[in-house]
C-alpha positions in Angstrom: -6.5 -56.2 44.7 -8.8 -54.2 47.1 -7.8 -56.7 49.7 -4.3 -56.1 49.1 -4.6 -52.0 49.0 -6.7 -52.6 52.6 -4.1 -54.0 54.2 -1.5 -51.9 52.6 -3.1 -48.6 54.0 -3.3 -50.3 57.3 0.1 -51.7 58.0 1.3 -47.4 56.7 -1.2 -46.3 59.4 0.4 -48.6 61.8 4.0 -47.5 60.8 2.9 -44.1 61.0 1.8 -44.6 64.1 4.6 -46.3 65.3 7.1 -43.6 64.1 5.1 -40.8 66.2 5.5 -42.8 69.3 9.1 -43.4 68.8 9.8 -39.5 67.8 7.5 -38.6 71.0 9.0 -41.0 73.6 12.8 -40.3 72.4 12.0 -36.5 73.5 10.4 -37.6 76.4 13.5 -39.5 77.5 15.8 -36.3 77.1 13.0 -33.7 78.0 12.8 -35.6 81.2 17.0 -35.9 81.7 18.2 -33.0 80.7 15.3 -30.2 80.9 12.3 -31.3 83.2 14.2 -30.0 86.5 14.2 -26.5 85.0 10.2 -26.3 84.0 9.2 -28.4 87.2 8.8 -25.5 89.2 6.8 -23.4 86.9 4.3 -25.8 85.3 4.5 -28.9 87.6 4.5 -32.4 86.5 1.7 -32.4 84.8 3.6 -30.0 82.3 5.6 -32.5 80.8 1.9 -34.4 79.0 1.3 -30.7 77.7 4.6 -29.9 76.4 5.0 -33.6 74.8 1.5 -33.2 73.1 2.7 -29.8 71.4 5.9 -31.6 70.7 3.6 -34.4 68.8 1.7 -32.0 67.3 4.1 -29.8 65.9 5.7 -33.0 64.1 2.2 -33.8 62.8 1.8 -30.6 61.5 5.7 -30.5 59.8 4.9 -33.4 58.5 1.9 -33.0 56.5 4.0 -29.8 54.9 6.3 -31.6 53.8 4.7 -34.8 53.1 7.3 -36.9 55.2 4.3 -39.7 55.5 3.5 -40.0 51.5 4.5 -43.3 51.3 3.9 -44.7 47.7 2.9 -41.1 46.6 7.1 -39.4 46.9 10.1 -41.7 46.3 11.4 -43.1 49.7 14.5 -40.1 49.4 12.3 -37.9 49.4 10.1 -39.5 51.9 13.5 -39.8 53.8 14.7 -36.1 53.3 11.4 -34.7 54.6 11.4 -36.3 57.7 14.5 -34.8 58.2 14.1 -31.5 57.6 10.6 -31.6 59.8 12.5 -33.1 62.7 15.5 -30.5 62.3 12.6 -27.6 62.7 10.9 -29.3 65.2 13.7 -29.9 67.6 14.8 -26.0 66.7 11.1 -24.7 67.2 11.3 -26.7 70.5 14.7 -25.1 71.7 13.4 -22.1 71.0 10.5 -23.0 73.3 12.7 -24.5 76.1 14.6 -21.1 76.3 12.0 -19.2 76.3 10.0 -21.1 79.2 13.3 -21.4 81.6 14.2 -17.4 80.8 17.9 -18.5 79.9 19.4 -20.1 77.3 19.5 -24.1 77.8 22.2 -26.7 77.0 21.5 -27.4 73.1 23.7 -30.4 72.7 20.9 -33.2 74.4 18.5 -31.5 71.5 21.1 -31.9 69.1 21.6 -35.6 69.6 17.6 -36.4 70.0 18.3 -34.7 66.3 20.9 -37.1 65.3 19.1 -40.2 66.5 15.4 -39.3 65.5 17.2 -38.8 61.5 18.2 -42.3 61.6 15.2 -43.6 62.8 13.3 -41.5 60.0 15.5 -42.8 57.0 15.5 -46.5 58.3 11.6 -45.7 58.9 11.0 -44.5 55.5 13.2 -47.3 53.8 11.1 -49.7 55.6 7.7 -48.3 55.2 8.5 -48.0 51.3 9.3 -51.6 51.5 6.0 -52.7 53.1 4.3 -50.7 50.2 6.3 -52.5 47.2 5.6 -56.1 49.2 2.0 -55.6 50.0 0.5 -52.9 47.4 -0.5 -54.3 44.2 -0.3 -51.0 41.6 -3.4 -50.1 39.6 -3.6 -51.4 36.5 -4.1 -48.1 34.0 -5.2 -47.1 30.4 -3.8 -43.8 29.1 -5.9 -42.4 26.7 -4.9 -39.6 25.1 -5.6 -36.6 22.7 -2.3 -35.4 21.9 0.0 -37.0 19.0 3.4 -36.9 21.2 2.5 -38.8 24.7 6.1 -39.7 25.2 7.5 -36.9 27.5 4.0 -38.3 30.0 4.2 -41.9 29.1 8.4 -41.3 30.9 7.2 -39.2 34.1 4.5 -41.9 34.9 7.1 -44.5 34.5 8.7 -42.9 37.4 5.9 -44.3 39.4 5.4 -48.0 38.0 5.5 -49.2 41.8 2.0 -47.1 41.8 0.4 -47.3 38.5 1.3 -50.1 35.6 0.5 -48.5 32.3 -1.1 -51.9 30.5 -1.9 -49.6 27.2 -2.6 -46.5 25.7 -4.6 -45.2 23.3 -5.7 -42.3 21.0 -9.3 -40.9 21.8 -9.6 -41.0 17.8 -10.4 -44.7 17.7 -13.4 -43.8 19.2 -15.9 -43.2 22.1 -17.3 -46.9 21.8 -13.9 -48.7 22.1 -12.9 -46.1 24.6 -15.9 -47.7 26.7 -15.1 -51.2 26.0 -11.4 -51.1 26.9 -11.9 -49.0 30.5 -13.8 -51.9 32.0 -10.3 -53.8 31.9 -8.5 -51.5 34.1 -8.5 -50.3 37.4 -7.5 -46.8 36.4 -7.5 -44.2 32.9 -5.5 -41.5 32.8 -7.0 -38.7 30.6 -4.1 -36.7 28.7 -5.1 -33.7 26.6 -8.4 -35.1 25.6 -10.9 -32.7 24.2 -13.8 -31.1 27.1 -16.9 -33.0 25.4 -15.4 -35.8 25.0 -13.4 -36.3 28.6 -16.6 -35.1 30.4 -18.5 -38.1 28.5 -15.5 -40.5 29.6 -15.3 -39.2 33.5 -19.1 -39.9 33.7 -18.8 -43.5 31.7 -16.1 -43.9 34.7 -18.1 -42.9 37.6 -20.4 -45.0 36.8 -18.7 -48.6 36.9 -16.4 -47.6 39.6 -12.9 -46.7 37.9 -10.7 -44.3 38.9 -9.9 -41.2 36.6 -7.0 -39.0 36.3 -6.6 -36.2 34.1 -4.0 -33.3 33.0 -6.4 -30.0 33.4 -6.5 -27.6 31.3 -6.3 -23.8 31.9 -10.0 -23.3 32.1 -10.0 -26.1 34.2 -7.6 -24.5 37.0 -9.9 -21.3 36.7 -12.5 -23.2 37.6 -11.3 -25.3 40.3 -10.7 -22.4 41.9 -14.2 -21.1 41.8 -16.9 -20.1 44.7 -20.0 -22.2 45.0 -22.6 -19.3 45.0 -26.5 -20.5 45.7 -29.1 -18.0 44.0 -31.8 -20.2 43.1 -32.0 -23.3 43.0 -29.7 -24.5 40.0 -25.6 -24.4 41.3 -23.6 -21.7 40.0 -19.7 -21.5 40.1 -18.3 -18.1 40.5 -14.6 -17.6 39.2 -13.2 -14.0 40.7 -10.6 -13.2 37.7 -9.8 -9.9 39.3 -6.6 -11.7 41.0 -6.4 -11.4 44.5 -9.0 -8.9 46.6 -7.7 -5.6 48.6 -8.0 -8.1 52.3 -6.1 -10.8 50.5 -3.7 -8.0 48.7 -3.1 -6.4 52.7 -2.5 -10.1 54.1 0.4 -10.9 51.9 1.8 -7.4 51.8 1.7 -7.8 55.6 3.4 -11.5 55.8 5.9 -10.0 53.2 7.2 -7.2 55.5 7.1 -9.4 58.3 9.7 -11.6 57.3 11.6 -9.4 54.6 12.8 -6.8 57.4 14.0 -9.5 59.8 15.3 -11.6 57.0 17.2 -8.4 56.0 18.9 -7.8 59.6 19.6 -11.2 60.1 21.3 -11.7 56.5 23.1 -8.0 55.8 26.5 -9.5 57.5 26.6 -12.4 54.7 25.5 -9.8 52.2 28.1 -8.0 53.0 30.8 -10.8 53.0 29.5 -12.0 49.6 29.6 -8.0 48.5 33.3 -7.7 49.2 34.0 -11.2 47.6 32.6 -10.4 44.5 34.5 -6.8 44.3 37.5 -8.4 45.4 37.7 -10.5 42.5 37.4 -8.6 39.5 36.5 -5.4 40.8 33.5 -5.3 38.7 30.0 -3.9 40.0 28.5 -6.4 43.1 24.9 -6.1 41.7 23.3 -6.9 38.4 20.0 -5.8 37.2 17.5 -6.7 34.9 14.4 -5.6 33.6 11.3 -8.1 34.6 7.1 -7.9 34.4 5.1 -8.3 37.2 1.8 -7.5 37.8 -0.4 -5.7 35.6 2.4 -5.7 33.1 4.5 -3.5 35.5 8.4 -3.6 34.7 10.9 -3.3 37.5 14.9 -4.0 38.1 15.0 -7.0 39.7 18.5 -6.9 41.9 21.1 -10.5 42.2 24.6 -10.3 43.2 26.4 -11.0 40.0 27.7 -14.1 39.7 29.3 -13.8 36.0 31.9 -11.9 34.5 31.4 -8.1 33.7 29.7 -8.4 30.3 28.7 -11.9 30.1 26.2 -11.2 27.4 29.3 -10.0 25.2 31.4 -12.8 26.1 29.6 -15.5 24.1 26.4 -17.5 24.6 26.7 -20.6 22.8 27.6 -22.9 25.8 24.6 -24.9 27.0 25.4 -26.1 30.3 24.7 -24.0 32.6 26.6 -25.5 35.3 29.8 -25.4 33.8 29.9 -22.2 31.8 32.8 -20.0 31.7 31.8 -17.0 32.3 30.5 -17.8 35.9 33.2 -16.8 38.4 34.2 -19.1 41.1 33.0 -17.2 43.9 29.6 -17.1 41.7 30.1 -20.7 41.6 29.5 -20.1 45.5 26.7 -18.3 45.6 24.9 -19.7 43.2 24.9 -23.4 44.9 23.8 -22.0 47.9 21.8 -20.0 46.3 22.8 -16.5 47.9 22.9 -14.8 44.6 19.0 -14.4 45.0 19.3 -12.5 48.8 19.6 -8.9 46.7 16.0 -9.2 46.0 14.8 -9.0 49.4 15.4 -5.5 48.7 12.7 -5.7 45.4 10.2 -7.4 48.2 10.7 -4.4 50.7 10.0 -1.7 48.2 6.7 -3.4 47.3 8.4 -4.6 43.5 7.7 -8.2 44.4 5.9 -10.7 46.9 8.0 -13.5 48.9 5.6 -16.3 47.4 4.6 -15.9 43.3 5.2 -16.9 40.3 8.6 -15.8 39.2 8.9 -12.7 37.2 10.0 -13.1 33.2 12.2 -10.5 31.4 9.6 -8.5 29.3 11.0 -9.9 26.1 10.6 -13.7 27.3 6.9 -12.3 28.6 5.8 -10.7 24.8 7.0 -14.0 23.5 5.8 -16.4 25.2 2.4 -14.3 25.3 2.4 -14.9 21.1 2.7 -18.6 21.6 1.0 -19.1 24.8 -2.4 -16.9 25.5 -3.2 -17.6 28.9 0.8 -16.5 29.7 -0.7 -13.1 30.8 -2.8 -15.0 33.7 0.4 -15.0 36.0 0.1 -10.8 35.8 -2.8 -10.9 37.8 -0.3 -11.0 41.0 3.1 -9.7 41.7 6.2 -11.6 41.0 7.5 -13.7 43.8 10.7 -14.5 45.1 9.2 -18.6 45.5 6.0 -19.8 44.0 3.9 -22.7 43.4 6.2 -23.9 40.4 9.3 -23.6 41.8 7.7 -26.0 44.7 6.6 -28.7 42.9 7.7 -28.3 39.4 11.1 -29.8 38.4 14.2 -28.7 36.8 12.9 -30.2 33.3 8.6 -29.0 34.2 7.5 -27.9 30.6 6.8 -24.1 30.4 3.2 -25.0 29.7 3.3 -26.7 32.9 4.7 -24.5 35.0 2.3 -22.2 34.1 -0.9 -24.2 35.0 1.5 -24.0 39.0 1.5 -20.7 38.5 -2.6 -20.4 37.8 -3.0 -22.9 40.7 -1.3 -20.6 43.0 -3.0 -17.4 41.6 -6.7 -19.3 41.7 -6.1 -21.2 45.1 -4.6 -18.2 46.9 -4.7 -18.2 51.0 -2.4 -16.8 53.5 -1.9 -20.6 54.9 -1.2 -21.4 51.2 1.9 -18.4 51.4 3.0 -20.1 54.8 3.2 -24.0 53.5 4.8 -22.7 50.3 7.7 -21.1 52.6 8.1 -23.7 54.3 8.4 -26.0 51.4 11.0 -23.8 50.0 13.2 -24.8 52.7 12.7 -28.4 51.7 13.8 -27.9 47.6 16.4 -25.2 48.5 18.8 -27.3 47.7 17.6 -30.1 45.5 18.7 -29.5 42.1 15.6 -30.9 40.6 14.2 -27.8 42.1 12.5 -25.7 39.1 13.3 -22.1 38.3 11.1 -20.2 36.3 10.1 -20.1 32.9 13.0 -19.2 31.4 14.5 -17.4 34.6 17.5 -15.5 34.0 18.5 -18.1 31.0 18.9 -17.3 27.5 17.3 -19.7 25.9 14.9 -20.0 22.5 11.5 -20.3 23.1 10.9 -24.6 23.2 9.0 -26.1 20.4 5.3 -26.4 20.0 3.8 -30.3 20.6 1.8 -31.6 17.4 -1.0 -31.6 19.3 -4.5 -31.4 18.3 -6.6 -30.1 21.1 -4.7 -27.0 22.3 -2.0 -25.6 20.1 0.4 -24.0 22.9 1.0 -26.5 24.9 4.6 -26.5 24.8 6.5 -30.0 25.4 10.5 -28.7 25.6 12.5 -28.8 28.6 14.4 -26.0 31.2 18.1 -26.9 30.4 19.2 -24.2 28.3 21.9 -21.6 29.5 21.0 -19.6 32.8 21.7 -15.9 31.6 22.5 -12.7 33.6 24.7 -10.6 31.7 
């Protein structure tokens, strides 16, 4: 099986490779048609090698945002989508470039077919690179072993990747630490699922020690952790977790990058603000905004501004329908503006007067945040920083991510916090934008009831209902 794994991550590399050079020499070819003559005089031939190499790294550097080389890891659509949306912002970033270098703005078409042709490279790249992984990989052969009584809603998501991992069996930790032993040395791979601290940390060891892979759902504490400082007094290694939330350098950074983009992003958007402002009035004459009370940091409440997107009184009007896509009381041009997402551009205005951060985790209505706080402890960990208009969850959660879930994203983000981390989160907004398995928050703007508790017996809260419930503004 190692053999097979080898040559697996070799023939990737290879395609990888391959793909690079392709992307690289297909720019070459137009750079040197269609935009050398005007940069020749300025930079010389010897420009073109410099300008190719920030071309190639540029892609490199999309790429690993977006993950458009995780072959095996992403399903080859998304594999496929992400190269195209790192080659779109490549070639863009690159006529951006061009313009600026030749003072004038340059023919855009010759870009806009390297665009066109690179995309169907990248999706016949990504369907055949996925098929070298299915033909040569061999997937690890796993145990599950588990702690909580309901391992169904897992047992489905890692059946999404069988072409990765092959679930032989599962098991409850209850049937013991000695069979728990015996059976490991079978597989290639145990997944640990809501098993108890002493007795996981006696299992990773066990594993570590003959050689099998472990993989293992953290718990709260652990994401704390995880996010710790290695500090070296003596001797004797100490961890130190800052639960202060971020400090005044980091607090200045991101209040920085937020004002940066927010005011531009303003300009640039107020004409299609305006268009969707008129739409809305024009319809039912009803107000363009709607407000609603939300938490943020330190328990702060604030009105958090969306164009409206449902009739005037929606909360009124009824709230028994359940999907959310084809309620009533949306309005067609809400419709609009809500699969586009536009509905959310009001709360740029929230991010300009300091009420909420581009990137964290979403704000909650204060009754959603006092009830979830009753079932769910740790909920009051995501006050540590100030609502954002994107976060961590809304990245790589899905549309059905437990609450429980979505909150260990949100602690991730909080604990692992960097500028760079803000920057690759924008970015990868751009990528789930429009996927509609893109996550919203906990319970957003939806009216929903708080999901039922799992039977489980190591952590009470841990919440195993979905996100589908009604999405609520009114």
């Amino acid at each position: 099986m190692h053999t097979k794994n080898l040559t697996c991550k070799i023939l990737l590399l290879v395609a990888r490779i391959l793909m690079i050079a392709v992307v690289a020499f297909a720019f070459y070819y137009v750079w040197r048609g269609n935009y050398w003559p005007e940069m020749l005089i300025p930079f010389g031939k010897r420009g073109i090698w410099v300008f190719i190499l920030i071309y190639v790294m540029v892609y490199f550097l999309l790429t690993k945002i977006y993950g458009a080389f995780r072959v095996g890891k992403a399903k080859v659509s998304e594999i496929a989508y992400s190269q195209v949306i790192t080659l779109f912002l490549l070639n863009a970033f690159t006529y951006c470039l061009i313009c600026l270098l030749a003072r004038k703005f340059m023919p855009i078409v010759p870009l806009l077919i390297l665009f066109g042709s690179q995309a169907v490279v990248a999706v016949l790249w990504s369907l055949l690179a996925n098929r070298i992984y299915v033909k040569v990989n061999e997937p690890k052969r796993v145990l599950v072993v588990y702690g909580c009584k309901n391992i169904d809603l897992f047992m489905n998501k890692m059946s999404t990747h069988a072409d990765r991992y092959e679930i032989k069996d599962a098991m409850h930790v209850n049937e013991g630490l000695d069979e728990v032993f015996l059976r490991v040395l079978n597989f290639d791979a145990v997944i640990l699922c809501d098993v108890t601290s002493a007795l996981r940390n006696k299992i990773v060891k066990y594993c570590f020690d003959h050689d099998i892979d472990v993989y293992l759902t953290p718990k709260i504490s652990d994401i704390i952790v995880r996010g710790a400082d290695v500090v070296h007094l003596f001797d004797t290694p100490i961890l130190f977790c800052r639960n202060t939330g971020l400090s005044f350098g980091q607090r200045f950074a991101k209040r920085t990058l937020d004002l940066v983009i927010t005011i531009p992003a303003l300009i640039i958007a107020s004409p299609i603000m305006l268009i969707i402002a008129v739409a809305i009035k024009l319809y039912d004459g009803g107000p363009v905004f709607y407000k609603q009370k939300r938490c943020t940091i330190n328990h702060k409440t604030f009105d958090i501004y969306k164009f409206r997107s449902m009739v005037v009184d929606a909360e009124k009007v009824g709230r028994d329908f359940r999907a959310k896509d084809n309620d009533p009381r949306i309005t067609p041009v809400g419709k609009v503006i809500r699969k586009i997402r536009m509905d959310e551009l009001p709360q740029l205005i929230n991010i300009l007067i300091g009420d909420m951060s581009i990137v964290g985790p979403r704000p909650e209505r204060v009754e959603h945040v006092e009830e979830y706080s009753k079932v769910i402890p740790e909920f009051d960990f995501r006050l540590k920083v100030k609502g954002g208009l994107t976060g961590y969850a809304q990245v790589y959660g899905k549309y059905n991510t437990t609450p429980y879930d979505k909150l260990k994203l949100d602690l991730m983000y909080i604990e692992n916090y960097s500028f760079l981390l803000d920057l690759k989160l924008l970015f990868m907004t751009l990528k789930v934008l429009f996927m509609k398995e893109s996550t919203e928050g906990f319970a957003d703007e939806e009216e929903a009831e708080l999901p039922p508790k799992c039977a489980c017996e190591n952590e009470s809260h841990v919440f195993m209902g979905g996100n589908n419930s009604i999405k609520q503004e009114q």
